[in-house]
Structure formats: structure tokens, C-alpha cells
C-alpha positions as CSV (number, residue, x, y, z in Angstrom):
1,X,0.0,0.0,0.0
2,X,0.8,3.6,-0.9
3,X,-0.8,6.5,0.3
4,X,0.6,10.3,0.6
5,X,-1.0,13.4,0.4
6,X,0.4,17.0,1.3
7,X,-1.2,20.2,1.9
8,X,0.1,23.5,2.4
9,X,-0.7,25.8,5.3
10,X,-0.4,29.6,5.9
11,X,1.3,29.4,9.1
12,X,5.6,29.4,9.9
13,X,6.8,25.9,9.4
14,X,8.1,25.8,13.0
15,X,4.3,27.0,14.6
16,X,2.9,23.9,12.3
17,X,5.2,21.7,13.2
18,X,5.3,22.4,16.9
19,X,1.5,22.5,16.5
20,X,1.5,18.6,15.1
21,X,3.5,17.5,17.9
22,X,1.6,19.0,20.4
23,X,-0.1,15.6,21.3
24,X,-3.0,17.5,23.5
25,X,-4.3,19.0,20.3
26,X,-5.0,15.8,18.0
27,X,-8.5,15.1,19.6
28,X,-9.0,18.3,17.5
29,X,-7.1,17.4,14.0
30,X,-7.0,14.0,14.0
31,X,-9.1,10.7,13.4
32,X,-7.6,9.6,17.0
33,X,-8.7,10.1,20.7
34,X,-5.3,10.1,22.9
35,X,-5.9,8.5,25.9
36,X,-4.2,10.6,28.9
37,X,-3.0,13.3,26.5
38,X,-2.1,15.4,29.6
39,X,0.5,13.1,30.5
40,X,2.1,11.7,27.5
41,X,5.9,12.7,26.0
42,X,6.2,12.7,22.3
43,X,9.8,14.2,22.1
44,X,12.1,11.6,21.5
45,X,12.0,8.3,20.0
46,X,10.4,5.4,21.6
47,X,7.9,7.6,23.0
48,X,3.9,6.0,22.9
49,X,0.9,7.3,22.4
50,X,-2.4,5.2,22.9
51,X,-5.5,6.1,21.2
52,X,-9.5,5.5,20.2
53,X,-9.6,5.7,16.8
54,X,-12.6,7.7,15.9
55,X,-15.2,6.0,13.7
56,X,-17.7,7.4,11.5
57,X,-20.2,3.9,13.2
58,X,-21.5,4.7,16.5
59,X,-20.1,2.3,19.3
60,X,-17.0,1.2,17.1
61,X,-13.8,2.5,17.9
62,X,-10.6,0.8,17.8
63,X,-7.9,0.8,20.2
64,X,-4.3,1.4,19.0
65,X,-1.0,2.9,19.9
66,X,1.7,5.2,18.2
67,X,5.0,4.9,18.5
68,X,7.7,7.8,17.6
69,X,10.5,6.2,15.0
70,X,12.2,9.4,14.5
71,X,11.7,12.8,14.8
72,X,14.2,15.8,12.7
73,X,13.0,19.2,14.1
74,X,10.8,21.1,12.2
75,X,11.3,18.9,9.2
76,X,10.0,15.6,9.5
77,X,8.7,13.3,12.4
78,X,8.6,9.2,11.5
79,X,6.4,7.0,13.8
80,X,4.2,3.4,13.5
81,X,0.4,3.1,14.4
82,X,-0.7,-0.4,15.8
83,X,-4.4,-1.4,16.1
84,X,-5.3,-4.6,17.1
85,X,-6.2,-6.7,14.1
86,X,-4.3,-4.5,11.6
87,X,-1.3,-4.8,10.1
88,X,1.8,-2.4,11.4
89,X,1.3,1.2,9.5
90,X,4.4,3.4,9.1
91,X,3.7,7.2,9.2
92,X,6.1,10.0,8.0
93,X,5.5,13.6,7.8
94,X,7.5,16.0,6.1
95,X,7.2,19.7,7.1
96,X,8.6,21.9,3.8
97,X,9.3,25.4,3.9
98,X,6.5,27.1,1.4
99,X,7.9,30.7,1.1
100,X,7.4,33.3,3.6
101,X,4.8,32.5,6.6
102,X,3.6,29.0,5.1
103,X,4.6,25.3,4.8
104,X,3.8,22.2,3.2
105,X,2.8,18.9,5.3
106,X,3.5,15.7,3.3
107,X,2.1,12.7,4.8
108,X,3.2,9.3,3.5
109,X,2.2,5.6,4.6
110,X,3.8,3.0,2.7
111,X,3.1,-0.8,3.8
112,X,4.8,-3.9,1.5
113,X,2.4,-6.0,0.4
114,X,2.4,-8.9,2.8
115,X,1.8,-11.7,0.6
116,X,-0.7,-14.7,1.0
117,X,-4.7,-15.1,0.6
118,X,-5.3,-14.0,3.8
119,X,-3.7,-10.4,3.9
120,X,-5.3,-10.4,0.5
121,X,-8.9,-10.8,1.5
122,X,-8.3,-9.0,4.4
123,X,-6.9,-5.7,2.7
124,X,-10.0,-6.4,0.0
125,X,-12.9,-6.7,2.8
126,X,-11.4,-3.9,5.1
127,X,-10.5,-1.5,2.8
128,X,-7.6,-0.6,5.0
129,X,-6.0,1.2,1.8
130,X,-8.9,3.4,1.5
131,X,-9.8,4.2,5.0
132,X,-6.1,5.4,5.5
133,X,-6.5,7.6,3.3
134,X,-10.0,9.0,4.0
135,X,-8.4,9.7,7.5
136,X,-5.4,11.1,6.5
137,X,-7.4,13.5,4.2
138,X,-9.3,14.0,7.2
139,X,-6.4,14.7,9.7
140,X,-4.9,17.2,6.8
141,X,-8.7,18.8,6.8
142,X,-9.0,19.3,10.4
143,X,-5.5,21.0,10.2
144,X,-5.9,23.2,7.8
145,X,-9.0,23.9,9.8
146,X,-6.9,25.1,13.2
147,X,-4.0,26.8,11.2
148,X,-6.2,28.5,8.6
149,X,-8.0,30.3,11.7
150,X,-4.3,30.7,13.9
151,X,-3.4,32.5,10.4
152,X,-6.1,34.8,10.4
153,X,-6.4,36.0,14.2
């Protein structure tokens, strides 16, 4: 599977990226409820995040965690979302300077096909291809969202 989509955003690169690491704030942005958001460290890498993953069907909502890979300042942040059931789904974000006051957010997942009937039916029934996408189009909306209104205060 390959998915990326970017979007650019009429804030400072450094205020966007400081924004998207702010863990607190993606009940806001996001697809994903962090659980004990208040608490957590997302600095450095090995730091965890667990979440709800929001559903569009009432009483569904799938439990997961994210772990931080990799994080370059203000340029790109690498981490790997686990929900139980799914297959492993690498994340990376790249935060590009887009002339004065603005930057472009490039998200990218990118899974090898595992081979075999089963991950075959399983990516076919699930869609997983499709609703990664749908909610990182989502998670791009909702930002654009915050930092289209931070822009014009």
C-alpha cells in the first residue's frame, strides 16, 4: 500500500510543526482520541501514544497505539500506528518550507504488500487502503481547519 497526500498551510513551518507535535491537540485534527494526552511525552524516540480511533459507526472505535521512529526538528517526524487486528502502518511527515509565513505537510504511509490469501482478503474486505486515506485526508482537513483560523487571528 501507498498513500501520501500534502497540503500546504499559511502558518511558519516551526508553529505547524510544533502545533503537530503538540499531542493534546489531535483530539482536535486528527481521526484519534489520545488516551491521557495530559500526561504523555512525544519528544524523542520510543515515545507512545495510545488512542480510540474515531469512527464514522457509532459504538465502534478501535484501540491502538503510536510509536515515535524518528523525529528531525521542524522537518520531519517518523512513527508506526498499531491497532489490534491491523497490520503495522508506518507514518512519515514532512514539514517543507512554502515561502514566507507557510509550509507544506507531506504525509506518507507506505506498507509492502504482505503476501498470501489471507492479507489479500483482508486488505480487500477492510479497505484498510482506503480508509487510510479517508483519515489522513481527514487529519490534513482538520488541520488546515486550526491553522487557517491561527493564520487569520
Amino acid at each position: 500500500m501507498h498513500v501520501e497526500l500534502s497540503r500546504t498551510y499559511p502558518v511558519a513551518r516551526n508553529k505547524g510543526f510544533d502545533y503537530f507535535m503538540d499531542v493534546r491537540s489531535w483530539t482536535d485534527w486528527t481521526t484519534l482520541d489520545v488516551v491521557d494526552s495530559e500526561e504523555v511525552k512525544w519528544e524523542f524516540s520510543g515515545d507512545e501514544i495510545r488512542y480510540f480511533r474515531k469512527s464514522s459507526l457509532p459504538g465502534l472505535s478501535m484501540q491502538g497505539k503510536v510509536v515515535l521512529d524518528e523525529v528531525t526538528p521542524q522537518e520531519m517526524v517518523r512513527m508506526t500506528m498499531t491497532t489490534r487486528g491491523l497490520p503495522e502502518i508506518p507514518v512519515e511527515c514532512r514539514f517543507a518550507q512554502a515561502g514566507p509565513g507557510a509550509f507544506t505537510l507531506t504525509l506518507t504511509v507506505h506498507t509492502a504488500d504482505y503476501p498470501g490469501f489471507i492479507w489479500d482478503a483482508l486488505q480487500r474486505l477492510m479497505f484498510i487502503e482506503t480508509m487510510t486515506a479517508r483519515d489522513m485526508r481527514k487529519s490534513l482537513d482538520g488541520l488546515e481547519k486550526i491553522l487557517g483560523q491561527a493564520a487569520t487571528s
